[in-house]
N, C-alpha and C positions, 0 to 999 in steps of 0.2 A: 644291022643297025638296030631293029628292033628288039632285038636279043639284049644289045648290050644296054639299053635303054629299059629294058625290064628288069636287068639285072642289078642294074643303078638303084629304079627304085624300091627292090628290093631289099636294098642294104640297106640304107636311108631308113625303111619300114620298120626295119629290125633293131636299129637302131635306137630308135623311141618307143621301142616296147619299153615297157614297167615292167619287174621283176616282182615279185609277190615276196614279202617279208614273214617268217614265222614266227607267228602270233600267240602260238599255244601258251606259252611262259606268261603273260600278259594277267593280272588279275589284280583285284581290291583289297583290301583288307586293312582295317579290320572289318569283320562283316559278323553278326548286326553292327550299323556304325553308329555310335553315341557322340555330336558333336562335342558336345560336354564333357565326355569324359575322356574320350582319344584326340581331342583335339584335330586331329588332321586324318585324312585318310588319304593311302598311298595308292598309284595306279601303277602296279607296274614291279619289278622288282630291283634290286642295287644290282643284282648278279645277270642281266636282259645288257648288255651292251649294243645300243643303238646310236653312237657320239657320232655327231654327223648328222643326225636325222631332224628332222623337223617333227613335233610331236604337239597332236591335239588331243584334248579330251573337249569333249562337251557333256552336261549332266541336262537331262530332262526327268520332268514329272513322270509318276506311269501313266500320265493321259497326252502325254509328247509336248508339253511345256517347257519350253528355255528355261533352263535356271541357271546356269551360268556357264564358263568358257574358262580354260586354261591351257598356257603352252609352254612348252622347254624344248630344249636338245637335248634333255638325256633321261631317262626311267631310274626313278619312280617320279609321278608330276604327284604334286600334294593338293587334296581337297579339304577345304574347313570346316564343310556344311553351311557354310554361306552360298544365299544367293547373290547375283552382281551387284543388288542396292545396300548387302551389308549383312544382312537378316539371317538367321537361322531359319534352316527348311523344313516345313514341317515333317512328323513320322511318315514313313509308308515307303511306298517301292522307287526307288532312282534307277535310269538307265544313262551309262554311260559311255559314251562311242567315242574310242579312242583310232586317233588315225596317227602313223605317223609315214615318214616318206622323206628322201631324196629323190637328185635327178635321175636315179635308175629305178627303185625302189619304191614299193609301196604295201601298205598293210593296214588290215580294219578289224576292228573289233569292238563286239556290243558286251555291256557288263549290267549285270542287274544287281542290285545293291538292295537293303532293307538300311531305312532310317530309323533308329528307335533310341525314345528316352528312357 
């Protein structure tokens, strides 16, 4: 009885593991990024197939400041160099932690960016 009762929630265990996603393809560009002059800047690449996945980025200051959020279901997600109230960010270094993930899957990744005008 105990046997099978171990064995139970063994599977169950295994079950709700998360699978690790690879992330190496994963990057920014353009980098330096010039809001002004590229408009958008891409996280991710067209040719990274993740349809299905849930996909965040977050961008912070280099002193770990919120500056804003965005999400899709598919790579490349676009940034504008807007912060969330609208504004253009000032120059200097962004980090950007991209998560994305299903119900088996998961994957993270940190990107350092240069903002310049």
């Amino acid at each position: 009885m105990k046997i099978r009762l171990l064995t139970a929630l063994l599977i169950i265990f295994i079950s709700n593991t998360l699978f690790a996603i690879d992330m190496d393809k994963i990057a920014a560009y353009p980098v330096p990024f010039n809001p002004k002059k590229h408009q958008k800047i891409s996280v991710g690449e067209p040719s990274v197939i993740l349809a299905g996945y849930n996909i965040k980025i977050e961008i912070f200051d280099i002193n770990g400041d919120f500056v804003a959020k965005r999400t899709g279901s598919q790579f490349p997600v676009y940034w504008n160099g807007r912060n969330d109230s609208g504004r253009y960010v000032k120059p200097g270094m962004y980090i950007i932690k991209v998560v994305a993930e299903n119900d088996n899957e998961y994957g993270r990744k940190t990107i350092r960016i240069l903002v310049n005008y």
